[in-house]
C-alpha positions in Angstrom: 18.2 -21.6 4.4 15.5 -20.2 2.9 15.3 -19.3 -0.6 13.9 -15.3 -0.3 17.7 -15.5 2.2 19.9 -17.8 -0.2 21.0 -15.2 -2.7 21.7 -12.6 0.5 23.9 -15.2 2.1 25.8 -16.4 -1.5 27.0 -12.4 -2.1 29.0 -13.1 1.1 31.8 -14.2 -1.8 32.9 -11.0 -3.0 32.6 -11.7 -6.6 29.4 -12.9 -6.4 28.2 -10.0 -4.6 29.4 -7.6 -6.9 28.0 -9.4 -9.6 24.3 -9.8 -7.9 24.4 -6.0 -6.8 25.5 -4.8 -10.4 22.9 -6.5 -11.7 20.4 -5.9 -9.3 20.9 -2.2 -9.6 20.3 -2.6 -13.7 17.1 -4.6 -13.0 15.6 -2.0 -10.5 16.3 1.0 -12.8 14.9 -1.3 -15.6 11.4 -1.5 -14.1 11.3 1.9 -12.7 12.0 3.2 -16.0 9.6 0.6 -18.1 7.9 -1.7 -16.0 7.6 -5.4 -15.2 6.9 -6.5 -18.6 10.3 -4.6 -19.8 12.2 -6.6 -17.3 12.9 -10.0 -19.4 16.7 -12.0 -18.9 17.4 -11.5 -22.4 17.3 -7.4 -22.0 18.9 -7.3 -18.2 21.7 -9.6 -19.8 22.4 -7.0 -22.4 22.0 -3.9 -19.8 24.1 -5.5 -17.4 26.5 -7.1 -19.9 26.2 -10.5 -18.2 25.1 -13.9 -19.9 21.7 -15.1 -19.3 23.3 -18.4 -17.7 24.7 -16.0 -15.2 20.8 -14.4 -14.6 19.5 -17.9 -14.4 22.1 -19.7 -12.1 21.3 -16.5 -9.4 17.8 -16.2 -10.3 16.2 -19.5 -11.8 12.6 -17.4 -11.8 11.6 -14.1 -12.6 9.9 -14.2 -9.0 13.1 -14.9 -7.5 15.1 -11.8 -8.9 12.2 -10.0 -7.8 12.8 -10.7 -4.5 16.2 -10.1 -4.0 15.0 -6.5 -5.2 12.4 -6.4 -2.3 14.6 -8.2 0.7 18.2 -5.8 -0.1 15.9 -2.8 0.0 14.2 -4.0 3.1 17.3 -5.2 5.2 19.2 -2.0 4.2 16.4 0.0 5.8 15.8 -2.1 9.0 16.3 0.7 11.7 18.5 0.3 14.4 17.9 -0.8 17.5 18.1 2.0 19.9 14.9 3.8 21.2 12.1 2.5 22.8 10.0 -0.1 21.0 7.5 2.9 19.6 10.7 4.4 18.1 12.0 1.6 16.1 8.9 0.2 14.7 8.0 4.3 13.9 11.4 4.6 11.8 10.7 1.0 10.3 7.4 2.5 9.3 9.3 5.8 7.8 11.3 3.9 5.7 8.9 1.6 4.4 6.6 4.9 3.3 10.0 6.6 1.6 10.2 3.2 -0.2 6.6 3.0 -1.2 7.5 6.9 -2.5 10.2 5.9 -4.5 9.4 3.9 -7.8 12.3 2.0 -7.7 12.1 0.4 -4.5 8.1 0.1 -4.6 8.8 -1.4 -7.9 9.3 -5.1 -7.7 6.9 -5.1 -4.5 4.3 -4.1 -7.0 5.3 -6.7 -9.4 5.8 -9.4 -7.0 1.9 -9.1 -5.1 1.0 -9.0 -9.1 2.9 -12.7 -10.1 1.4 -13.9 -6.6 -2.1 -13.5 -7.9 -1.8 -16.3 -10.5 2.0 -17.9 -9.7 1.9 -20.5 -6.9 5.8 -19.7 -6.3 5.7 -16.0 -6.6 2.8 -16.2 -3.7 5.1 -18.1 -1.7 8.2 -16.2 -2.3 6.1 -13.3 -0.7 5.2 -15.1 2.0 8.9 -16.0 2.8 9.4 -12.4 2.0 7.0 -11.2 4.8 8.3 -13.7 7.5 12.2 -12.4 7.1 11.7 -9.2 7.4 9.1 -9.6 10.1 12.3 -11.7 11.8 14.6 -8.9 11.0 12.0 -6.4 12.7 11.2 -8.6 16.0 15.2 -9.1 16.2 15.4 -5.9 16.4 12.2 -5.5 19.2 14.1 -8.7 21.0 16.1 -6.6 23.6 13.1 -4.9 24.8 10.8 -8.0 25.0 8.6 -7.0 22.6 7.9 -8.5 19.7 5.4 -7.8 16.2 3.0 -10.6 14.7 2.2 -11.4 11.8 -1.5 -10.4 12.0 0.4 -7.1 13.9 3.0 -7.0 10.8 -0.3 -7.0 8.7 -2.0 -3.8 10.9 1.4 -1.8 10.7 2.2 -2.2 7.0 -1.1 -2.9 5.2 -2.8 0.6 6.0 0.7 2.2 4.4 0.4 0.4 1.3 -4.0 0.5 1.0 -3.1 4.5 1.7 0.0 4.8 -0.7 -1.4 2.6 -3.9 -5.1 2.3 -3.4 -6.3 6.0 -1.7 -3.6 7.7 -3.3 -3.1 9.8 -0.1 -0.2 10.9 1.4 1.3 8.5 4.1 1.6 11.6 7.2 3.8 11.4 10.1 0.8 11.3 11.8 -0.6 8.3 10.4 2.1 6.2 10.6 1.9 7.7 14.7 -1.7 6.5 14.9 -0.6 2.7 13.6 2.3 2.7 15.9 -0.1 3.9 19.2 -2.4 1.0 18.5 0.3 -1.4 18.5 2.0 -0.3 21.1 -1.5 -0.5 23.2 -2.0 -3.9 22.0 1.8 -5.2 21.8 2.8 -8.5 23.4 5.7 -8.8 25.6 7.8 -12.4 24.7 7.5 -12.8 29.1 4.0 -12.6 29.0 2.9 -15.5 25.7 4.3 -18.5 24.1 4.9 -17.3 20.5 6.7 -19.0 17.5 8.1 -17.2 14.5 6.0 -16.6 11.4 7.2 -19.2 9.6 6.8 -21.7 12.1 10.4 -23.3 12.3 11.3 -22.2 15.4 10.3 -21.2 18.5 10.5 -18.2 20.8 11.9 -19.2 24.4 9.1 -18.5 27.4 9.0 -17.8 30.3 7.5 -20.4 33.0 5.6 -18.3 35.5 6.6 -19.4 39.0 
């Protein structure tokens, strides 16, 4: 178990998920509202009405609680998988550019890529971010025989964000049409190439040609 999936995989007790998604919902509104520098234990523990001990014993970092914040947003709005491959990496794309709309789901992305810049951990809890939802995605994509790469998880998601946060320019239908067209010219079939998973633990099965 990873640790971006731990804290998905502990609210699977009832009571613990309640408690992580009450909290959770105080620390998003918290740094929507005021920003990452607002978002200290000793001011979620008094939103939330929780004990620090409690914050630290689901979140040990600040990096950690961030995220949570990121992955429950990003597993909620996996698509589904019906529809051609096109079709479900196009609504993955939708949803990440409503989330990148919305300052309290762009919110602890934003804070996270900041940590990473000068916090060994919070750069590798974003890497480990990255590589589950780029599983979630290609779990999806599976059924079809198509699968996204990380370099291809790079082309599909980076140009959102550069457009979104950097050229402050709206994020158009068809954009996000042009970035799924060039994967889709370029996509590689799991019959065709060995592949392994982004984060190296485990491979994809192949195909011997005969």
């Amino acid at each position: 178990m990873t640790n971006v999936t731990a804290g998905l995989e502990a609210s699977q007790d009832p009571r613990v998920g309640r408690t992580r998604a009450h909290v959770l919902g105080h620390a998003r509104r918290l740094l929507s509202a005021e920003g990452p520098d607002a978002v200290t234990y000793s001011e979620l523990a008094a939103r939330a009405r929780v004990t620090r001990q409690t914050l630290y014993r689901h979140w040990p970092t600040r990096e950690a609680l961030y995220v949570d914040l990121v992955l429950e947003q990003s597993m909620n709005g996996l698509p589904d998988d019906s529809g051609t491959p096109e079709q479900i990496v196009g609504r993955f794309l939708c949803r990440l550019r409503d989330d990148m709309d919305d300052p309290a789901q762009a919110g602890p992305l934003v804070a996270l890529i900041g940590l990473a810049d000068h916090e060994p951990t919070s750069h590798s809890a974003l890497r480990q971010l990255v590589i589950s939802v780029c599983d979630a995605l290609n779990a999806l994509l599976e059924p079809s025989g198509h699968r996204v790469s990380p370099d291809d998880y790079a082309r599909l998601c980076g140009p959102v964000i550069f457009q979104r946060f950097i050229a402050r320019e709206p994020v158009t239908d068809q954009f996000l049409g042009m970035l799924v067209a060039t994967w889709a010219a370029g996509a590689p079939h799991a019959a065709d190439q060995p592949t392994e998973s982004p984060s190296s633990t485990r491979g994809t099965p192949q195909q011997e040609g005969q």
